[in-house]
C-alpha positions as CSV (number, residue, x, y, z in Angstrom):
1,X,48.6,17.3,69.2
2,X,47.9,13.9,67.4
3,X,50.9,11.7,65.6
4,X,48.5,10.0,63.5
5,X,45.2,10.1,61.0
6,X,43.5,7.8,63.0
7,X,43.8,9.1,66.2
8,X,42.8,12.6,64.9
9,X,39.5,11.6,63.6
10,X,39.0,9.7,67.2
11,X,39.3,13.2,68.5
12,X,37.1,14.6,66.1
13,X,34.6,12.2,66.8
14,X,35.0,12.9,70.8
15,X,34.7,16.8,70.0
16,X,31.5,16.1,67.7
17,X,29.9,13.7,70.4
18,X,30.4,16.5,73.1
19,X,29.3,18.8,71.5
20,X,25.8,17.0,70.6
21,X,25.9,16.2,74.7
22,X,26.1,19.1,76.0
23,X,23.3,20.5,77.5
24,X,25.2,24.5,77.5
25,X,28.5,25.3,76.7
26,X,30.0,28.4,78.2
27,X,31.5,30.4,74.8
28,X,35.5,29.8,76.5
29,X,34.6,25.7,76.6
30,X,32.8,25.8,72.7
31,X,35.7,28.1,71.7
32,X,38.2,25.7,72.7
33,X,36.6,22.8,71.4
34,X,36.0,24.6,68.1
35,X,39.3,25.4,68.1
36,X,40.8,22.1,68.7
37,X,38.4,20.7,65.5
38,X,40.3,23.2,63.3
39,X,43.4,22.4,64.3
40,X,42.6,18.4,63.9
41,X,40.8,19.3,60.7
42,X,44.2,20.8,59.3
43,X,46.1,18.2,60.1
44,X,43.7,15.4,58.6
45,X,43.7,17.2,55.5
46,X,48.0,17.9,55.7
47,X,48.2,13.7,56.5
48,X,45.9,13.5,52.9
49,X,47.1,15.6,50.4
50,X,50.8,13.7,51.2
51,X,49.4,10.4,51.0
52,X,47.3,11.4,47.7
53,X,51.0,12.8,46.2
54,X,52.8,9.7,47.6
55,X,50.3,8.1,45.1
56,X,50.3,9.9,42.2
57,X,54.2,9.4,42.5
58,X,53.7,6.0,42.6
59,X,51.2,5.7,39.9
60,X,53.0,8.0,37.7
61,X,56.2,5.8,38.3
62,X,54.6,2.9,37.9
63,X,53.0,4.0,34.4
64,X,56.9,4.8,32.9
């Protein structure tokens, strides 16, 4: 797994461009891709609900 936003949508971006590249998938190799996207979808969306509370915390601190 990832460590990091950026590197997570650098995979996404990989899984996306072979997916438009390939010519046929067999279902186990578009399952596991599909799977993987999920997975780095999650954790895109985990990485920016904490950084949009980290800054609402800030913001509400900063308006006290």
């Amino acid at each position: 797994m990832v460590d990091s936003y950026d590197k997570a949508m650098e995979r996404l971006e990989q899984i996306v461009q072979e997916l438009e590249q390939a010519k046929a998938l067999n279902m186990s190799d578009y399952q596991q891709k599909t799977e993987e996207a999920k997975e780095l979808l999650m954790f895109c969306q985990e990485q920016l609900t904490k950084w949009e509370c980290k800054m609402d915390e800030l913001l509400s601190s900063r308006n006290e």
